[in-house]
NUDRENZA-128217 format. One record per residue (C-alpha): residue number from 0; residue in one letter; y, z, x. Coordinates in steps of 0.05 Angstrom, whole numbers, m for minus. Each point is the difference from the previous one (the first is absolute). Example, Ala and Ser with C-alpha at 12.3 -4.5 7.8 and 13.67 -1.06 7.14 Angstrom:
% residues 2
<node resi="0" resn="A" py="m90" pz="156" px="246"/>
<node resi="1" resn="S" py="69" pz="m13" px="27"/>
//
This chain:
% residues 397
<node resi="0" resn="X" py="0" pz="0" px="0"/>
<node resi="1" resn="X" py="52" pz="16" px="56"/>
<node resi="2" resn="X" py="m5" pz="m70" px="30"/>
<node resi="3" resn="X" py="5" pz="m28" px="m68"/>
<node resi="4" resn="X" py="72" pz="47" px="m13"/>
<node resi="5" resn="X" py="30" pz="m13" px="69"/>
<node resi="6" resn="X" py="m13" pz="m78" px="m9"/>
<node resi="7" resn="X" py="35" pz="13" px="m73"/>
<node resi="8" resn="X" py="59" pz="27" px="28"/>
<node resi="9" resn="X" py="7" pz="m46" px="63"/>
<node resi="10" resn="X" py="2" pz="m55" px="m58"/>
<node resi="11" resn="X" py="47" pz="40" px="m35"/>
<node resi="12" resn="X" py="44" pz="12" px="61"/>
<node resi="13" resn="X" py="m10" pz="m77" px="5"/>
<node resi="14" resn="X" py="24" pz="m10" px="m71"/>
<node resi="15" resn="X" py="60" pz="46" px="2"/>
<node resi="16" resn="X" py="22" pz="m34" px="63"/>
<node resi="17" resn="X" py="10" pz="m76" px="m42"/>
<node resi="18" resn="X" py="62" pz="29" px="m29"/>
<node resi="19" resn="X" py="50" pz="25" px="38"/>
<node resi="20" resn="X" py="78" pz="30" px="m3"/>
<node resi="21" resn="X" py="43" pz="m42" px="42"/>
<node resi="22" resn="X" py="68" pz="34" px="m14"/>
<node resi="23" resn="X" py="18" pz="59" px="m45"/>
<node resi="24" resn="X" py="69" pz="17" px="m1"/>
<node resi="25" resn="X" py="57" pz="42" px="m50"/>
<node resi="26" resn="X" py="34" pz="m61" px="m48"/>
<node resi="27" resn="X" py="45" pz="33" px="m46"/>
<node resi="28" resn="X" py="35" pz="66" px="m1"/>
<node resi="29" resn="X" py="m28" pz="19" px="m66"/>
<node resi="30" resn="X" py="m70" pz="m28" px="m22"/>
<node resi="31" resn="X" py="m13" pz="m70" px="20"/>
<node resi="32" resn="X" py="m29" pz="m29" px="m75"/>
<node resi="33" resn="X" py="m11" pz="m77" px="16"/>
<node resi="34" resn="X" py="m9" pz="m46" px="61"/>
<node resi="35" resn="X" py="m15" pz="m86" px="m5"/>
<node resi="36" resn="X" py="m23" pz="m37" px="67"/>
<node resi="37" resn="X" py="29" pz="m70" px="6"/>
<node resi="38" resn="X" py="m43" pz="m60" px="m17"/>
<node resi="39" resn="X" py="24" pz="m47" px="54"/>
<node resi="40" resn="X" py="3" pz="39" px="64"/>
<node resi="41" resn="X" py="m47" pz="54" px="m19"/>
<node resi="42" resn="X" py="42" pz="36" px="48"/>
<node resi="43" resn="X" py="57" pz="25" px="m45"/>
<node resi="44" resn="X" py="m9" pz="48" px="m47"/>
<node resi="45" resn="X" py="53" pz="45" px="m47"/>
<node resi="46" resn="X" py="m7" pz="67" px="m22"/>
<node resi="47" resn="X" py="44" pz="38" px="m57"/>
<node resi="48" resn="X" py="10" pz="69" px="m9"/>
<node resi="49" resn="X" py="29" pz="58" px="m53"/>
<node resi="50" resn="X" py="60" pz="m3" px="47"/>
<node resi="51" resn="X" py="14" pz="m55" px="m36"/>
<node resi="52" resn="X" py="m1" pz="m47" px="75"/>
<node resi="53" resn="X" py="m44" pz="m58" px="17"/>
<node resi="54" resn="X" py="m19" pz="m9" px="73"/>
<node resi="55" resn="X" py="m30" pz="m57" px="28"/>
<node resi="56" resn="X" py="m46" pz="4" px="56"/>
<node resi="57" resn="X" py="m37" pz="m42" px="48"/>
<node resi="58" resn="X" py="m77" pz="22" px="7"/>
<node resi="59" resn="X" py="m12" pz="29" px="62"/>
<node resi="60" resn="X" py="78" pz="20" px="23"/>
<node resi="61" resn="X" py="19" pz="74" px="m18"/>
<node resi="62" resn="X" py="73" pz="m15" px="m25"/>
<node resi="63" resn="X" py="16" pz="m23" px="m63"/>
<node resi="64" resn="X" py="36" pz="m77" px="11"/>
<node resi="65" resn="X" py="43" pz="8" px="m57"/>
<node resi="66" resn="X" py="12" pz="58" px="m56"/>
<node resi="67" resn="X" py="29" pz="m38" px="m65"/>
<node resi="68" resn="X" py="52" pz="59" px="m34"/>
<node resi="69" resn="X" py="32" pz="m2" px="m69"/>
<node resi="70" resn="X" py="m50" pz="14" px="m55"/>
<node resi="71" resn="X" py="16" pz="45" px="m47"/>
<node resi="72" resn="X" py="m76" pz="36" px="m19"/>
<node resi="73" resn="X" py="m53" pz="4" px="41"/>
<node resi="74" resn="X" py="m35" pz="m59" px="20"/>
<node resi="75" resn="X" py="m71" pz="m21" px="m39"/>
<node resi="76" resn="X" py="m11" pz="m73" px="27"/>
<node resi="77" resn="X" py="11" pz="m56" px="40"/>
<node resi="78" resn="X" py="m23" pz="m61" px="20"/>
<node resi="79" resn="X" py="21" pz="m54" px="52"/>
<node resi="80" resn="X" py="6" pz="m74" px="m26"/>
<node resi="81" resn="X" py="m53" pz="m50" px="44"/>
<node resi="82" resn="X" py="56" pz="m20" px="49"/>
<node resi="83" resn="X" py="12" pz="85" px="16"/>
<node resi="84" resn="X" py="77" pz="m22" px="m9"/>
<node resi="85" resn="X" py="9" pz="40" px="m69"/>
<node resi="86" resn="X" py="m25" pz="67" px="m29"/>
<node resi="87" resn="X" py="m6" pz="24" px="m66"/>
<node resi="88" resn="X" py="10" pz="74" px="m13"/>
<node resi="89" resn="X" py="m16" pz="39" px="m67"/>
<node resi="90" resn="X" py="33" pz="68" px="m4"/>
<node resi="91" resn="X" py="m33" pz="54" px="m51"/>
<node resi="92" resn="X" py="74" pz="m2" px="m42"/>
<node resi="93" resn="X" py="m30" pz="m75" px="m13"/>
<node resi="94" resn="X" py="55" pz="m38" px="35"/>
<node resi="95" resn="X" py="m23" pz="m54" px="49"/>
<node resi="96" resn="X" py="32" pz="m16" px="68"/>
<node resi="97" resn="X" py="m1" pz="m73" px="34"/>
<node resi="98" resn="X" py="11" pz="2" px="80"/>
<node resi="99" resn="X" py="10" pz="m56" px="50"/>
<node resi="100" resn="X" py="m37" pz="29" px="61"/>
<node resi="101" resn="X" py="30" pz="m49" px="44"/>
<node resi="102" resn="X" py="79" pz="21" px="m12"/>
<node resi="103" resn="X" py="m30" pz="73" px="m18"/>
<node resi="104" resn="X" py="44" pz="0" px="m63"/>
<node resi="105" resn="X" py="m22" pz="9" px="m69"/>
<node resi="106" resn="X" py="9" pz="m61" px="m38"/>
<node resi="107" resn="X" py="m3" pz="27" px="m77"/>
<node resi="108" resn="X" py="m20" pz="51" px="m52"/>
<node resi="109" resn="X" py="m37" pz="m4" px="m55"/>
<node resi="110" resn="X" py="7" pz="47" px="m56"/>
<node resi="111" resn="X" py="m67" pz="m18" px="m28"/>
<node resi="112" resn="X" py="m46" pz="54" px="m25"/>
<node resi="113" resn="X" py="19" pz="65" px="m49"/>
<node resi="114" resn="X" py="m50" pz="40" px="47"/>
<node resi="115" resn="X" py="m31" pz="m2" px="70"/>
<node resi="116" resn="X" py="m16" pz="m66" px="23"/>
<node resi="117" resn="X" py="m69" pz="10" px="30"/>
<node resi="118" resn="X" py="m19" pz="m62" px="21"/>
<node resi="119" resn="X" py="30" pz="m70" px="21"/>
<node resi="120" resn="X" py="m24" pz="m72" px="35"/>
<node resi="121" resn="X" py="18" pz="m69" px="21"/>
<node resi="122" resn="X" py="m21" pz="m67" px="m29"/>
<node resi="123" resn="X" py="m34" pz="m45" px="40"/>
<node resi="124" resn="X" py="52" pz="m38" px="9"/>
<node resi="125" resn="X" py="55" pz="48" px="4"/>
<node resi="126" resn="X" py="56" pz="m6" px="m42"/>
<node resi="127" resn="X" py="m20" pz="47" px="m56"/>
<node resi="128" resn="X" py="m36" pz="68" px="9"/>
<node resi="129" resn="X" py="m26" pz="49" px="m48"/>
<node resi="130" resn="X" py="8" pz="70" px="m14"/>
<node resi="131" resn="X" py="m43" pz="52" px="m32"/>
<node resi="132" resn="X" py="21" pz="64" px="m27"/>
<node resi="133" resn="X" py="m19" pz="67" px="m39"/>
<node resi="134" resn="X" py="36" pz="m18" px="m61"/>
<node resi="135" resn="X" py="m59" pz="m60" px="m8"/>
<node resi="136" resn="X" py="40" pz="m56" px="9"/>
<node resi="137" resn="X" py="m17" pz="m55" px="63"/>
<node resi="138" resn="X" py="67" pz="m40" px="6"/>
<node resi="139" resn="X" py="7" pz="m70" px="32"/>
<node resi="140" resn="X" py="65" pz="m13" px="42"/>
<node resi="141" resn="X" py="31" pz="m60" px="22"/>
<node resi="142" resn="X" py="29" pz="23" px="84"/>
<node resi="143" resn="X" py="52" pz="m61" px="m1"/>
<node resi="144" resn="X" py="27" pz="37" px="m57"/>
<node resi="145" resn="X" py="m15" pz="61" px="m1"/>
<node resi="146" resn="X" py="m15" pz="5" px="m68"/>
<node resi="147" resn="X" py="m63" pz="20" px="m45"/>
<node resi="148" resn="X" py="m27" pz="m64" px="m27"/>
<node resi="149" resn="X" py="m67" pz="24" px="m34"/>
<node resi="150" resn="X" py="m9" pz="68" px="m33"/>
<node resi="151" resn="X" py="m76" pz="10" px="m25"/>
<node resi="152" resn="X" py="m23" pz="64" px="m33"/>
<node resi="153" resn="X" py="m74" pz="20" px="m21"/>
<node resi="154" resn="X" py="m23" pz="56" px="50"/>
<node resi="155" resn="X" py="2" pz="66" px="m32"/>
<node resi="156" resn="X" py="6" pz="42" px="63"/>
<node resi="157" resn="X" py="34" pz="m19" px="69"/>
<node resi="158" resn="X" py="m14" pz="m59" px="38"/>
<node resi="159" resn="X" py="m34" pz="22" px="62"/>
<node resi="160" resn="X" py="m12" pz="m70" px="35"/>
<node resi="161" resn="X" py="23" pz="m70" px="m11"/>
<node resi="162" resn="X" py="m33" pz="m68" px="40"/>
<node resi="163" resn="X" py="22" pz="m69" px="m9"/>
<node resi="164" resn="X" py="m51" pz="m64" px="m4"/>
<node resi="165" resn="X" py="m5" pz="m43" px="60"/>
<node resi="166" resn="X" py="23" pz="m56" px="m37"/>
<node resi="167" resn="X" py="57" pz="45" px="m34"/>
<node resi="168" resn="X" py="m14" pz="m11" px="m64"/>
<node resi="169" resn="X" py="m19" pz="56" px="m17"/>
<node resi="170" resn="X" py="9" pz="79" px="7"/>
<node resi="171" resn="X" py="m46" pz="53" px="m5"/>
<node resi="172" resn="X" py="18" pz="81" px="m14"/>
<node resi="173" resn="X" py="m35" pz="61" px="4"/>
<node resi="174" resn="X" py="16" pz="63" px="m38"/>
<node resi="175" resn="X" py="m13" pz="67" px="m3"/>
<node resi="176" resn="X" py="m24" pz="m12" px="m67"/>
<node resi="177" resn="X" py="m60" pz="m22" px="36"/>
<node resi="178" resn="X" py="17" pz="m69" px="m24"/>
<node resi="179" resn="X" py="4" pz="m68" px="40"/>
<node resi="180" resn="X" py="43" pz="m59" px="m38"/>
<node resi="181" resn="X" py="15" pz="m75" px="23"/>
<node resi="182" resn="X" py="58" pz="m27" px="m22"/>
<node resi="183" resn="X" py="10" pz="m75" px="m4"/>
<node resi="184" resn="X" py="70" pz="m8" px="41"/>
<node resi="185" resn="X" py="8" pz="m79" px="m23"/>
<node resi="186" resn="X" py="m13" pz="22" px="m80"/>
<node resi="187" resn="X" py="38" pz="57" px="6"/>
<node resi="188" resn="X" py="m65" pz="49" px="m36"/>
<node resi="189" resn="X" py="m53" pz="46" px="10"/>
<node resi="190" resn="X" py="m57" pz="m39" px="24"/>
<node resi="191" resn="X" py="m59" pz="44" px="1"/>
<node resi="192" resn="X" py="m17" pz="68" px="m5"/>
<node resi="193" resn="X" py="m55" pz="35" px="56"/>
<node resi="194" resn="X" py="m21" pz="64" px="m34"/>
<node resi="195" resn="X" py="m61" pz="31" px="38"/>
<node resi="196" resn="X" py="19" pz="49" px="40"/>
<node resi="197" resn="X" py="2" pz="76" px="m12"/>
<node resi="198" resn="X" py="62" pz="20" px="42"/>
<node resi="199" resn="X" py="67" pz="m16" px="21"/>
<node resi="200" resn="X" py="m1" pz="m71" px="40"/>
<node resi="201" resn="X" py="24" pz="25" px="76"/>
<node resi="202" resn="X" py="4" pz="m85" px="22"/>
<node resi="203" resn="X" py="m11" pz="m72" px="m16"/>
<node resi="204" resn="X" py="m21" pz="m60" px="47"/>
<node resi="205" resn="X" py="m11" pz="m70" px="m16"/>
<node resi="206" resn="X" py="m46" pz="m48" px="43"/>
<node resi="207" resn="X" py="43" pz="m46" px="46"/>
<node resi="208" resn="X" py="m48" pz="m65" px="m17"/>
<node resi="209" resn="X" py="m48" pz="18" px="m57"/>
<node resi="210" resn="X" py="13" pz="20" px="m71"/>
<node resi="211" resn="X" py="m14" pz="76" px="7"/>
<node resi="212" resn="X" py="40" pz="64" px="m7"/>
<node resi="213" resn="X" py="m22" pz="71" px="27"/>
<node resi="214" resn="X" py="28" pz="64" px="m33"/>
<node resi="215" resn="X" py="m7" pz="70" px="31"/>
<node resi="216" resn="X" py="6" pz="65" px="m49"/>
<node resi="217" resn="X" py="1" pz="76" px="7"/>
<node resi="218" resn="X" py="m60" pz="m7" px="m40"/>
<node resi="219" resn="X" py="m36" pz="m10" px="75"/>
<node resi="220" resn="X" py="m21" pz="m72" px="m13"/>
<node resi="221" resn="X" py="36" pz="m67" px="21"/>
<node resi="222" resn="X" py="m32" pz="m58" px="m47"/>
<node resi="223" resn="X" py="5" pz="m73" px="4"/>
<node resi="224" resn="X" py="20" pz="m50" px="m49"/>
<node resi="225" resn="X" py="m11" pz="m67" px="m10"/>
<node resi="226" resn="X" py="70" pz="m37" px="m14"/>
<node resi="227" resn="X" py="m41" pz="m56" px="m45"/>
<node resi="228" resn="X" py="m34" pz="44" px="m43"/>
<node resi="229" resn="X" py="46" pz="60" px="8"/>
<node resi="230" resn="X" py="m67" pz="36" px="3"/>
<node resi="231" resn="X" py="m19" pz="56" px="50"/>
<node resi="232" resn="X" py="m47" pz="m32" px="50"/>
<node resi="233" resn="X" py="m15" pz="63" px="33"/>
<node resi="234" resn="X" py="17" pz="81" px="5"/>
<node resi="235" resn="X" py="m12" pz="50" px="71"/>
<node resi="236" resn="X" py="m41" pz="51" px="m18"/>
<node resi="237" resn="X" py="44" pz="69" px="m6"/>
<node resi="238" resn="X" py="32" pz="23" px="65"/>
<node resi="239" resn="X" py="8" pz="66" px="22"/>
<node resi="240" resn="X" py="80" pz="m7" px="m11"/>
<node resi="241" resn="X" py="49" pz="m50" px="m38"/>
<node resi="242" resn="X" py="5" pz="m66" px="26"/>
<node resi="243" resn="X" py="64" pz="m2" px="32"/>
<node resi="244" resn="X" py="6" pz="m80" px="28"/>
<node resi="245" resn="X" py="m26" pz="m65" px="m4"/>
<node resi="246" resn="X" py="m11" pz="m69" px="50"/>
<node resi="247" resn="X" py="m34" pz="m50" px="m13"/>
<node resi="248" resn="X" py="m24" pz="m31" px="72"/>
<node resi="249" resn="X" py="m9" pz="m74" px="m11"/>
<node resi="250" resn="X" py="m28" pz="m15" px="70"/>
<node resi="251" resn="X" py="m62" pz="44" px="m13"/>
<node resi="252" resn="X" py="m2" pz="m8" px="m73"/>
<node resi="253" resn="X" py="13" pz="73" px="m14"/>
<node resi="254" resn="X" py="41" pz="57" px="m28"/>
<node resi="255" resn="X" py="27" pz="54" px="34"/>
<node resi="256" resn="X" py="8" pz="63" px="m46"/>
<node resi="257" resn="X" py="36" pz="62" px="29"/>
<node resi="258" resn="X" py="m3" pz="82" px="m32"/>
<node resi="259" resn="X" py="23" pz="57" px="43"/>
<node resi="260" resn="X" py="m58" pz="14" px="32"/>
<node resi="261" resn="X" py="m46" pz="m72" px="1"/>
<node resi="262" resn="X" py="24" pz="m69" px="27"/>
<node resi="263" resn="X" py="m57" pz="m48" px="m33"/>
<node resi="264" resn="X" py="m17" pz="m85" px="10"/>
<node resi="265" resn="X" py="m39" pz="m24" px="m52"/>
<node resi="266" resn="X" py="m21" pz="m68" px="m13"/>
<node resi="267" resn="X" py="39" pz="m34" px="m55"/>
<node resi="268" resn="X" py="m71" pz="m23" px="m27"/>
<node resi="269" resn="X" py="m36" pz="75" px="10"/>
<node resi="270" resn="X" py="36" pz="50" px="m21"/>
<node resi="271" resn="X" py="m59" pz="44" px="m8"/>
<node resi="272" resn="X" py="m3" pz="28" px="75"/>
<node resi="273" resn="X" py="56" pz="m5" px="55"/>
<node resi="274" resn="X" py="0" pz="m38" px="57"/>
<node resi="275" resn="X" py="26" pz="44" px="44"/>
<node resi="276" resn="X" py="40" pz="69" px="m16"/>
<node resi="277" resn="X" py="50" pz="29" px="44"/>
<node resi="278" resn="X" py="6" pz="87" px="m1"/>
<node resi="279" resn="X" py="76" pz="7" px="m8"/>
<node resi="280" resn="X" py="52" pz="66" px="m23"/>
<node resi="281" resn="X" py="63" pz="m40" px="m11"/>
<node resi="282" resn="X" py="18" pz="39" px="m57"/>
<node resi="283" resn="X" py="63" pz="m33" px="m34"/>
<node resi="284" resn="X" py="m16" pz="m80" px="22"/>
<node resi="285" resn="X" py="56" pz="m41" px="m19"/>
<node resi="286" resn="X" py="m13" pz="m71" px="24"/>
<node resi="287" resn="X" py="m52" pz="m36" px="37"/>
<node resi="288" resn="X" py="m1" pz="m71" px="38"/>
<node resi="289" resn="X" py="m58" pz="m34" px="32"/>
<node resi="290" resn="X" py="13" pz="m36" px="60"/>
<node resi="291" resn="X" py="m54" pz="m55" px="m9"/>
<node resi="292" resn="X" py="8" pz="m30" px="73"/>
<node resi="293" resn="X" py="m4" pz="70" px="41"/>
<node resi="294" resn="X" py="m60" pz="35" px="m56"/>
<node resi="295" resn="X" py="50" pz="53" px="1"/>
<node resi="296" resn="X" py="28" pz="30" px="m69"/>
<node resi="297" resn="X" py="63" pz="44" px="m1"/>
<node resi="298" resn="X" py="16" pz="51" px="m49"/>
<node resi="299" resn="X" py="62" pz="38" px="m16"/>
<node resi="300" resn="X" py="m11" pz="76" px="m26"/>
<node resi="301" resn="X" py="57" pz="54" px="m25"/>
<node resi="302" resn="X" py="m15" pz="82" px="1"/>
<node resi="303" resn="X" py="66" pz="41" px="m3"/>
<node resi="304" resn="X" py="47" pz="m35" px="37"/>
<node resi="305" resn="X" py="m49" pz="m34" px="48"/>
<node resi="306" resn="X" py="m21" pz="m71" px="13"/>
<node resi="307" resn="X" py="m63" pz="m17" px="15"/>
<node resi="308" resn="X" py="m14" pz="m68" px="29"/>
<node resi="309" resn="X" py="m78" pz="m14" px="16"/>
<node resi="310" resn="X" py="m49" pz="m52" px="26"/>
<node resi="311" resn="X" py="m63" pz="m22" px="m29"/>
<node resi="312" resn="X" py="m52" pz="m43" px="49"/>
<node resi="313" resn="X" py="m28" pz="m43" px="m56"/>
<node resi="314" resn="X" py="m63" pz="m32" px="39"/>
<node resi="315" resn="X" py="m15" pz="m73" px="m25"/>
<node resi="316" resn="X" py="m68" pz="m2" px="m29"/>
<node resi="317" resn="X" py="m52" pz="m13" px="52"/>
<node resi="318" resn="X" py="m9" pz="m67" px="32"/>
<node resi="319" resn="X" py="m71" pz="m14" px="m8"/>
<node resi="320" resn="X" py="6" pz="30" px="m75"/>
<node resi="321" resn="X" py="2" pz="m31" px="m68"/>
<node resi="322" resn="X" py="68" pz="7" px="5"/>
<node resi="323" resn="X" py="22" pz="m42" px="48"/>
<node resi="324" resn="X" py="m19" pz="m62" px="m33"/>
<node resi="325" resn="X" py="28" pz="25" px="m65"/>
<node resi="326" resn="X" py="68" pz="3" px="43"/>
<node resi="327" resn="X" py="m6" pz="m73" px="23"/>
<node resi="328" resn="X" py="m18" pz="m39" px="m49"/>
<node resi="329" resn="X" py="53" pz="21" px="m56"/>
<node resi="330" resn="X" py="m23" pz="m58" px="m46"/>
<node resi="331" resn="X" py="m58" pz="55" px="m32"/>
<node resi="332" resn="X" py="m61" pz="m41" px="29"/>
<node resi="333" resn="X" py="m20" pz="55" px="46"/>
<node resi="334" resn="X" py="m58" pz="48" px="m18"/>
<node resi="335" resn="X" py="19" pz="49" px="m41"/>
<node resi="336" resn="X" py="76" pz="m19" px="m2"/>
<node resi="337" resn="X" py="39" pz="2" px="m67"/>
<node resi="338" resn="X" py="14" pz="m64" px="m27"/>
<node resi="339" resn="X" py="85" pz="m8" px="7"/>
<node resi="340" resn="X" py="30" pz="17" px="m67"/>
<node resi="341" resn="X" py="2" pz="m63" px="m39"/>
<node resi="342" resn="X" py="82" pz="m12" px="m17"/>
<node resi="343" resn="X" py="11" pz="m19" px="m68"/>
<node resi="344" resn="X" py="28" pz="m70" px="2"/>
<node resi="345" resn="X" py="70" pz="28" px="m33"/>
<node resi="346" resn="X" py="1" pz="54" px="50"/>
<node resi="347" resn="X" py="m13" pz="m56" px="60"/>
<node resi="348" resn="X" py="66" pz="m10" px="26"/>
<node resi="349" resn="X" py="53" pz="59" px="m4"/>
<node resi="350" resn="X" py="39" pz="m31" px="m56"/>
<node resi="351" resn="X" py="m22" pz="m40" px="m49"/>
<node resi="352" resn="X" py="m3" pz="m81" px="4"/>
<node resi="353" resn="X" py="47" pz="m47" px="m44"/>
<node resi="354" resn="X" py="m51" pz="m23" px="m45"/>
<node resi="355" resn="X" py="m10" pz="75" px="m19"/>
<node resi="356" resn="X" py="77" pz="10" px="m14"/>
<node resi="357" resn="X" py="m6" pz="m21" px="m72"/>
<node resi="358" resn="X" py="m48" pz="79" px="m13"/>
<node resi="359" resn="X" py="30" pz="39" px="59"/>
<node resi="360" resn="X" py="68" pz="m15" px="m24"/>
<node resi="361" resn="X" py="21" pz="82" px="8"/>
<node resi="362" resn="X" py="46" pz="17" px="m64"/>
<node resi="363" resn="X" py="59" pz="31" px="35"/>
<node resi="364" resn="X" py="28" pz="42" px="m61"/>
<node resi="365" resn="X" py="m67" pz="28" px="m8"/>
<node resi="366" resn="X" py="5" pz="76" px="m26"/>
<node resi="367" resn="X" py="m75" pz="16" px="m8"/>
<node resi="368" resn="X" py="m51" pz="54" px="m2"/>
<node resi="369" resn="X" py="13" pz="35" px="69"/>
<node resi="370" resn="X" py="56" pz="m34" px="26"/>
<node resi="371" resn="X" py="71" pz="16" px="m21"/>
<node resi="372" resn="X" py="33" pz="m49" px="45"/>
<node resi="373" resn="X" py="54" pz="m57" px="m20"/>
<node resi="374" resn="X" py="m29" pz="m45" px="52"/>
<node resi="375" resn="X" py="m76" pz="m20" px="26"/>
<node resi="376" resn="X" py="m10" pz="m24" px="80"/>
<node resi="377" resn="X" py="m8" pz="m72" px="m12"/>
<node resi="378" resn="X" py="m28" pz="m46" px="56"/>
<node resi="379" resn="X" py="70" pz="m23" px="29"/>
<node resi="380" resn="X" py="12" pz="76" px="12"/>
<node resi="381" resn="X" py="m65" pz="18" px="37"/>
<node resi="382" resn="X" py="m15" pz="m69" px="40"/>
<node resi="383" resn="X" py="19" pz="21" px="74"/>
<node resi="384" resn="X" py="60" pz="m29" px="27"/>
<node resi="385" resn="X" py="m22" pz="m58" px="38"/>
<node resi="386" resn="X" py="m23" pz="7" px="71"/>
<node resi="387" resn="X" py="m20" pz="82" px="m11"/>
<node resi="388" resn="X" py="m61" pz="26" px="9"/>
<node resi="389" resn="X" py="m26" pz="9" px="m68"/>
<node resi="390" resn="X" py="m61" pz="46" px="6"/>
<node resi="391" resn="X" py="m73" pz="m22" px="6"/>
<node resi="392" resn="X" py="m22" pz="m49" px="m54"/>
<node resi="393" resn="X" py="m69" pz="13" px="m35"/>
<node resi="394" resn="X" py="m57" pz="m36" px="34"/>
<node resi="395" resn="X" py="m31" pz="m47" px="m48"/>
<node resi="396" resn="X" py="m62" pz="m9" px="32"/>
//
């Protein structure tokens, strides 16, 4: 038996060693409540605090670069736009703060929300972002003009987590009423309804290339859902903690779910066993990023008025394995590899063809069931201006 316990540990040891702190350091003066890392660089990252500052950091350099001043409540969220030029701020008194990171001033508020705005994102294609908040209503808002050109109301607790599509037609919420809802930006409506899980939803992802969305829940579980059949494909048996994060990681055809005390792969096929699961105690994880070309994932945690930054060796599956032919041959002919999601024909380009104007023809005065807005996102509105990169397209085969 004692062979047997010491090998046990020396794997555990092993384990424990996968995930590591690279920088821990005190953020905020008062507690540090929310920090974003930047999708370009992967390098830049913001934190905000109850003393009502955001700082912006560079991972792996002890000073802050910049500290952002002038909210007036303490700030809830932020996120960076895909050029890591412009961040969004949501303040718990609901207002909304734009800044230009390059000149370091703030270019705008928005009075939008009658209570804390908890949770706010870009669009693809970033002129418009959304924002969440606690008194249930997600908000769309045009940055040119800094005004609110959607309002869309349904969630009957606060919205805890908000995720555009890829192709930016659509945007998907999570609540604390342990609800999920899409919402049809071109229509201007509540598309669909995702009403499985048993506790507040903690985040969303969607799949970069294939028609799938992942949703993690304080109810312990992250499930998978099927954006053709807006069925769940697949639920995690319970963890030992709520899920607290979401990836999906295209290159090895797996998700990445996160809790306090587990870091877990799982095949986007399997979700019956894991892959491979990481020991971890970041207690208050805020963000997480993989970096698909080092294997390396970074993750952003909060306790008191600490940050946490930490790295996660995420080991490619083995060479000689199943796996690596299931990472090579992305056209599903491997063995064992799921077939790629099969894009509706409509849903084939980002925006729909001419000869399907004459349908998609978006009624701009709609005033509909969930939607309280004087004007829907029509094509003109969402098609990137030319020459921009405009997200990854769907695969279509």
């Amino acid at each position: 038996g004692g062979a047997e316990a010491s090998a046990g540990a020396v794997a555990a040891d092993e384990m424990s060693k996968k995930v590591w702190k690279l920088q821990d350091y005190v953020a905020h003066s008062g507690k540090a409540l929310c920090a974003r890392l930047g999708e370009k660089s992967g390098q830049v990252l913001a934190s905000g605090g109850e003393d009502k500052k955001v700082n912006i950091w560079k991972v792996g350099k002890p000073n802050a670069m910049m500290s952002l001043q002038g909210h007036t409540s303490s700030v809830e969220c932020l996120v960076f736009d895909k050029q890591e030029e412009v961040l969004v701020v949501g303040c718990s008194g609901g207002s909304m703060q734009v800044w230009n990171l390059e000149y370091r001033k703030m270019a705008g508020t928005l009075a939008g929300h009658r209570t804390a705005c908890g949770a706010v994102e870009f669009h693809p294609y970033g002129e418009f972002f959304a924002s969440g908040s606690s008194d249930t209503n997600l908000k769309i808002w045009d940055l040119r003009r800094k005004s609110c050109i959607q309002t869309y109301k349904g969630h009957t607790g606060p919205i805890s987590s908000i995720r555009f599509s890829p192709h930016g037609r659509w945007v998907a919420t999570g609540g604390q009423d342990n609800q999920v809802k899409l919402w049809d930006l071109t229509a201007g409506k509540l598309m669909r309804d995702l009403d499985v899980h048993k506790g507040s939803i903690t985040s969303i992802a969607f799949h970069p290339k294939e028609y799938l969305l992942a949703t993690g829940s304080a109810d312990r579980t992250m499930k998978l859902w099927s954006l053709e059949t807006f069925q769940t494909v697949g639920s995690t048996d319970l963890g030992s903690s709520p899920v607290q994060a979401v990836k999906f990681w295209p290159e090895e055809q797996a998700v990445v779910v996160a809790s306090q005390d587990a870091l877990r792969v799982y095949a986007t096929d399997n979700l019956a066993t894991p892959t491979d699961t990481f020991d971890v105690d970041w207690r208050g994880l805020q963000d997480m990023r993989l970096c698909a070309n080092e294997e390396k994932l970074l993750a952003l945690s909060t306790e008191g008025t600490q940050l946490g930054i930490w790295v996660a060796e995420m080991s490619r599956k083995d060479a000689s394995g199943a796996g690596y032919g299931r990472l090579h041959q992305r056209a599903g002919t491997a063995v064992g590899a799921r077939p790629q999601a099969q894009v509706p024909r409509r849903m084939a380009k980002p925006f729909s063809d001419a000869e399907d104007e004459d349908q998609e023809q978006p009624v701009l005065q709609r005033v509909g069931s969930g939607q309280s807005s004087s004007e829907a996102l029509n094509e003109e509105t969402l098609v990137p201006p030319p020459g921009s990169a405009s997200g990854p397209r769907p695969d279509t085969g």
